[in-house]
NUPALO-122581 format. One line per 3 residues: number of its first residue (from 1); their letters; for each residue x, y, z of C-alpha. Coordinates in Angstrom, 2 decimals. Each point is the difference from the previous one (the first is absolute). Layout:
NUM = a = X/Y/Z; ...
This chain:
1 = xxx = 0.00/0.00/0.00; 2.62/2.05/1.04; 1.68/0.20/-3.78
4 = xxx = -3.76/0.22/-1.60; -0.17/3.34/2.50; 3.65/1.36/-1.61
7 = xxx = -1.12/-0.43/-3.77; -3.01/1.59/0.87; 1.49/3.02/1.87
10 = xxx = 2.40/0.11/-3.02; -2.79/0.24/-2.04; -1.35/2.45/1.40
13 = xxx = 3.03/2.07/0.40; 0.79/0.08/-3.45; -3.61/1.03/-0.98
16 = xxx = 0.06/2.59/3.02; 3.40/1.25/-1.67; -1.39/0.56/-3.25
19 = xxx = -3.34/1.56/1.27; 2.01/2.79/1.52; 1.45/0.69/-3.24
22 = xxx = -2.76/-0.96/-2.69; -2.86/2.40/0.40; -3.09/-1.99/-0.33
25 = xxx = 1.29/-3.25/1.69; -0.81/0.31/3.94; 2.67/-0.24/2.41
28 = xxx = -1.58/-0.58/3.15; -1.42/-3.01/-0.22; 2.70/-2.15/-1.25
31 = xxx = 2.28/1.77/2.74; -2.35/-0.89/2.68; -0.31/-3.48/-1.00
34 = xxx = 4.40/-0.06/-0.17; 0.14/1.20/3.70; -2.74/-2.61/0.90
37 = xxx = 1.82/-2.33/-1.71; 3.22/0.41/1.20; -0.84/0.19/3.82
40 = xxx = -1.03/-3.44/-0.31; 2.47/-1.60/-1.78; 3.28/2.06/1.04
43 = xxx = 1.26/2.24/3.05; 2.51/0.91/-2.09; -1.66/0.67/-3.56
46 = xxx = -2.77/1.95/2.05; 2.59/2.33/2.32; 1.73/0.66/-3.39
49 = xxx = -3.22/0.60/-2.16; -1.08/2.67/2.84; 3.07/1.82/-0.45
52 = xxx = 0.15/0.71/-3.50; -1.60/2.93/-1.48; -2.51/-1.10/-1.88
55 = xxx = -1.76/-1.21/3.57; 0.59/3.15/1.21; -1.79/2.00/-2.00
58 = xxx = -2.85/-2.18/-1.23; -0.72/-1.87/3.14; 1.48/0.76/3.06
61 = xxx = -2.67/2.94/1.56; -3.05/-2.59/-1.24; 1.54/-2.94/1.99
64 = xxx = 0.90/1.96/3.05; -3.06/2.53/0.68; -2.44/-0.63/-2.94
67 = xxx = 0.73/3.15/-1.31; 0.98/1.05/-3.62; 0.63/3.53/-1.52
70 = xxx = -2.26/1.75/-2.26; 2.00/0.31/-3.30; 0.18/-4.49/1.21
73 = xxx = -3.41/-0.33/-0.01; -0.83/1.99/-3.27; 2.58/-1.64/-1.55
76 = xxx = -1.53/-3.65/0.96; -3.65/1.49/-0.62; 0.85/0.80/-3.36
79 = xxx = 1.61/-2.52/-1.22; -2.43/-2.41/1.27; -2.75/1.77/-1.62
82 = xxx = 1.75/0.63/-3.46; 0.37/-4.60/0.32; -3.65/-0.27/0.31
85 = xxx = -1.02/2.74/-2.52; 1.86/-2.66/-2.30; -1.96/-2.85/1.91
88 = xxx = -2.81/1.40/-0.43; 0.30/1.02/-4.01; 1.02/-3.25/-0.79
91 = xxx = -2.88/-1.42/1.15; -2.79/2.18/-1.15; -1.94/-3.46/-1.01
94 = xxx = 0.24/-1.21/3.35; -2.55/2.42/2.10; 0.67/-2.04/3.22
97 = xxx = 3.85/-0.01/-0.50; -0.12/4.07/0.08; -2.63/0.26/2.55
100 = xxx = 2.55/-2.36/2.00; 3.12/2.16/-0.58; -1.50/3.40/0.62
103 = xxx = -1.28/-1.71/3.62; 3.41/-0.97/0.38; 1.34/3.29/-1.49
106 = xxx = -2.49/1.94/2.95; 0.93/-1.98/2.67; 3.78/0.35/-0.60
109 = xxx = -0.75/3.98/-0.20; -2.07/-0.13/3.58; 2.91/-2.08/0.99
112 = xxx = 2.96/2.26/-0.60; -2.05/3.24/0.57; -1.41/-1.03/3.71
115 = xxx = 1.89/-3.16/0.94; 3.48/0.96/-0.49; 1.20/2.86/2.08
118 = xxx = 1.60/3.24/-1.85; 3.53/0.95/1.52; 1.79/3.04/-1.03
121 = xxx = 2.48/-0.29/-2.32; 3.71/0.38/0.93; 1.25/3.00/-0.49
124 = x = 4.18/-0.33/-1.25
């Protein structure tokens, strides 16, 4: 199990590495699911992973106080709504498929609007 939990966190890593470059490819998500990962499979792949950058500024305030910045949240908002706009185009002969995504598309926007604390942003 251990090894299935470090090709996953690897996974999700490299995804999370190229979401913080590629605009339209989230992030979040696969960098959550790398620190998961790699607290149960490795002291040492975990310690390291919460060191590096890229866990410090795309997950650390979330998995310590809940808390992301503004400019964060817009970020994840929009990108998650520009996804389903394309969900929900490509299937314009599936009526229950978009009524499904904009659900899913509302409740993520309740989510990170009154779920998810707003922290300021750091000033340099």
């Amino acid at each position: 199990m251990k090894i299935f939990y470090i090709v996953l966190g690897t996974i999700g890593l490299v995804l999370g590495a190229i979401g913080a470059v590629v605009p339209l490819m989230p992030a979040f998500p696969f960098l959550l699911l790398a620190a998961y990962c790699y607290a149960k499979s490795s002291k040492r792949l975990h310690n390291w992973f919460i060191e590096t950058k890229l866990y410090k500024n795309n997950l650390e305030s979330y998995v310590e106080d809940k808390t992301m910045t503004k400019k964060t949240k817009i970020k994840i908002m929009i990108i998650v709504t520009l996804t389903m706009i394309v969900g929900f185009i490509m299937m314009h002969k599936v009526p229950i498929g978009q009524i499904v995504l904009f659900i899913v598309w509302l409740f993520h926007l309740f989510y990170f609007i009154f779920k998810i604390k707003t922290r300021p942003s750091e000033q340099a």
